[in-house]
C-alpha atoms as one frame of an Amber mdcrd trajectory, in Angstrom:
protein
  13.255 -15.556  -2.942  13.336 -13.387  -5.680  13.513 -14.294 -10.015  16.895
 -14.451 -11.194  16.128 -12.494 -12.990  15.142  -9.515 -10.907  18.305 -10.718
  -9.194  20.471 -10.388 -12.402  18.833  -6.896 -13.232  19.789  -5.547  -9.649
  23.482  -6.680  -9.573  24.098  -5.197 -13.221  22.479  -1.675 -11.556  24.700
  -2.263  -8.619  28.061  -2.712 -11.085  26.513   0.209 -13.710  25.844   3.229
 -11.120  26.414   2.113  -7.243  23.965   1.430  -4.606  21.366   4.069  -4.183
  22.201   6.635  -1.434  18.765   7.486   0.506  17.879  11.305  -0.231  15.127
  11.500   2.317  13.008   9.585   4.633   9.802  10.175   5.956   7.932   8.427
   8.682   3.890   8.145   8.802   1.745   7.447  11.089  -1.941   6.244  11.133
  -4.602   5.255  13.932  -6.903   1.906  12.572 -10.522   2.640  14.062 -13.328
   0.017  14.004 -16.605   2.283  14.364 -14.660   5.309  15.978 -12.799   3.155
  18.270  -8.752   3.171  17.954  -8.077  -0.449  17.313  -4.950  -0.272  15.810
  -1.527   1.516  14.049  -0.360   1.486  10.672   3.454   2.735  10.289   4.621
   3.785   7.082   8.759   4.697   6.347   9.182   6.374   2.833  12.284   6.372
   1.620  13.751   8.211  -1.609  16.728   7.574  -3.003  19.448   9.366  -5.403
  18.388   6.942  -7.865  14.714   8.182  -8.091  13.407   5.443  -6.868  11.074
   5.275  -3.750  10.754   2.613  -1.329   7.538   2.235   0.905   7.961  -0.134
   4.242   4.669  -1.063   6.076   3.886  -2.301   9.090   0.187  -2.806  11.066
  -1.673  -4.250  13.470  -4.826  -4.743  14.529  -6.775  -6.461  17.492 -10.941
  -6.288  17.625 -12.636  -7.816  20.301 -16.705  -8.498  20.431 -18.112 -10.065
  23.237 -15.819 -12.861  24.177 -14.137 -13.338  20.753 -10.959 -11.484  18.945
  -9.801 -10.919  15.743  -6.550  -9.845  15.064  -4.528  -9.061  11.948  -0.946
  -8.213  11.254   0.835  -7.030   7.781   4.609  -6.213   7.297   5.763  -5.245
   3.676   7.707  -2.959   1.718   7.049  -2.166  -2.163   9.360  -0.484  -4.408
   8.318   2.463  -7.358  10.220   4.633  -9.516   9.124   7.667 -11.563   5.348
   6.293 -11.357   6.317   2.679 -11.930   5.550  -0.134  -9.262   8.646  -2.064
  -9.686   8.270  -4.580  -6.848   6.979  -5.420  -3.805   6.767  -8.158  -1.034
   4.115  -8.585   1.951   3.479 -11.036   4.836  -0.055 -11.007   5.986  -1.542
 -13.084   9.425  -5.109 -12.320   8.891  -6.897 -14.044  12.277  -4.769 -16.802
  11.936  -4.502 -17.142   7.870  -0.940 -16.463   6.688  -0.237 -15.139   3.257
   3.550 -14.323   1.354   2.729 -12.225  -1.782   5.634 -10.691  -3.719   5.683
  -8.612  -7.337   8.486  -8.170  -9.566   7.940  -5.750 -12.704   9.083  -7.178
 -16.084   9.832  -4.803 -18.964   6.019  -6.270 -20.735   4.432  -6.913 -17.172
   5.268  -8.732 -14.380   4.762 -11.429 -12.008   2.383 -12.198  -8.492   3.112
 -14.477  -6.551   0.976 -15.876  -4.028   1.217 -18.533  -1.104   3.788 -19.927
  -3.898   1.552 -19.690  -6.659   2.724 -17.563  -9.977   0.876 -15.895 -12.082
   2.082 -13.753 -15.165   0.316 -10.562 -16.200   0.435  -8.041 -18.849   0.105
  -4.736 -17.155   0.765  -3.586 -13.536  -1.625  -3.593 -10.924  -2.222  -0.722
  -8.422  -1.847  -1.695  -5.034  -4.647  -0.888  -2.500  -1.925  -0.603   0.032
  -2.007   3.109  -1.615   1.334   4.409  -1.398   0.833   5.991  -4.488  -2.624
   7.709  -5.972  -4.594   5.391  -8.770  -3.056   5.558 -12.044  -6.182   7.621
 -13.430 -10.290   7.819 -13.699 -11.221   4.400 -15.242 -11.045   0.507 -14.749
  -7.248  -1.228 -13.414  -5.873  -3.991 -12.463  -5.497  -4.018  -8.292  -3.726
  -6.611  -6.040  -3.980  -6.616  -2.161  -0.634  -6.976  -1.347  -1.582  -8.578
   1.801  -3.828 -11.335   0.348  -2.561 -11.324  -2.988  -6.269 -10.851  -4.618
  -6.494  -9.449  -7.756  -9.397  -7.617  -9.439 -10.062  -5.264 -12.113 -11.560
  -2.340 -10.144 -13.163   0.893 -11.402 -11.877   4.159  -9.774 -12.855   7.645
 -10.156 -12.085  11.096  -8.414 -15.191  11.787  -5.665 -14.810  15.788  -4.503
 -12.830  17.092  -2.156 -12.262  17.103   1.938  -9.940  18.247   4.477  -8.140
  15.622   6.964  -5.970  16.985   9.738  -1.938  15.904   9.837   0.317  17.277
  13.026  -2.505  19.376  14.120  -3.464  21.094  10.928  -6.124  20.870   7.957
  -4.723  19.472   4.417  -6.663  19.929   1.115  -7.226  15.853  -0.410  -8.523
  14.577  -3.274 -11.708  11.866  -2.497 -11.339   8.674  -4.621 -13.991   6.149
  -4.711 -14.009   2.381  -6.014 -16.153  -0.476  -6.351 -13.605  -2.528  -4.560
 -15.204  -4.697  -1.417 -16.770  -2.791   1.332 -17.345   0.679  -1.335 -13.373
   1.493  -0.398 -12.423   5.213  -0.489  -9.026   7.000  -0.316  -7.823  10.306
   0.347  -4.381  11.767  -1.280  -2.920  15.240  -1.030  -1.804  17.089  -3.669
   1.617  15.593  -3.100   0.033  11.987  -3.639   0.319  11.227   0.266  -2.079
   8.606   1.521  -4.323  10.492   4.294  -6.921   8.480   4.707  -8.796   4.968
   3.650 -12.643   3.596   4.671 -14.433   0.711   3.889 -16.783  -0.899   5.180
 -16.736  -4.529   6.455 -18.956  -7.257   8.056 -21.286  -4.271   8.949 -18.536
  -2.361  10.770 -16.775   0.538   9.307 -12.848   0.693   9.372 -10.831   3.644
   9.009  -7.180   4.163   8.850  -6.427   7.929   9.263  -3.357   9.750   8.968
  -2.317  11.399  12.335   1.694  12.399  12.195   4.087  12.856   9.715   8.089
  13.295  10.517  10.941  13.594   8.883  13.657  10.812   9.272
């Protein structure tokens, strides 16, 4: 459930200017490979509104099998952003069995994580590895998982440039590099569109990689 808040702030929009009317919506699509091997989706709705805001809806799944054993993962979660600003965001996460709820809410000198019910207070907005959005700049930040609800100051910097194909054709991205777990990379067109993300993990290398993008 959200603050009150949060819950106050939206209704006075509401009564102020109106609901937001959606401007456009834009559907992504992404293959999750373990080692090459398609072992997964990750769907992606991004929807922007008259208000300028932008609102990001997730969903993925995931199923890896070795030997006689499987692991499987699901995430569903939306996040919210306006004019560069991570306003708030909510996430339910069944990683192999472990559940987690995480939720932000953006308060005019911070905001607030919560966690499996646990709330913590902070000072300045994390970026979200869910990567809607590009990395606020070259340097150290504050990061959350918005599936685990980690935190972790994490240094990111700009790593050359590559090529990944979308609906058939080649786009120009921008390589970012991190010391986050598993040496975690993203790729973001010019336009800040997530194309691709690679780390590594438990010796296995997973890659979610753009493959369509279509207009709602």
């Amino acid at each position: 459930m959200k603050p009150v808040l949060v819950w106050i702030l939206a209704t006075a929009t509401l009564i102020q200017f109106g609901p937001a009317e959606k401007v456009r919506a834009e559907t992504l699509e992404y293959d999750i490979l373990i080692d090459g091997t398609r072992s997964g989706s990750l769907f992606r709705t991004v929807t922007r509104n008259s208000d300028a805001s932008t609102r990001v809806d997730t969903r993925a799944s995931m199923v890896f099998r070795f030997l006689f054993l499987s692991f499987r993962y699901t995430f569903q979660g939306s996040e919210t952003w306006r004019e560069g600003r991570f306003l708030s965001a909510v996430g339910d996460c069944d990683d192999n069995g472990t559940r987690h709820h995480v939720s932000w809410n953006a308060t005019p000198s911070g905001g607030t994580v919560s966690r499996d019910g646990k709330t913590m207070n902070l000072e300045r907005a994390p970026w979200p590895t869910s990567a809607c959005t590009p990395p606020p700049g070259e340097g150290t930040f504050p990061t959350l998982d918005p599936d685990t609800g980690l935190l972790r100051a994490t240094s990111m910097s700009k790593s050359g440039q590559d090529a990944i194909v979308l609906n058939g054709k080649p786009v120009a991205a921008t390589v970012w590099k991190t010391d986050l777990p598993g040496e975690a990379r993203f790729w973001f067109s010019d336009d800040g569109q997530l194309l691709r993300q690679s780390w590594r993990e438990q010796g296995r290398t997973i890659d979610i990689r753009i493959r369509r993008a279509s207009d709602n």
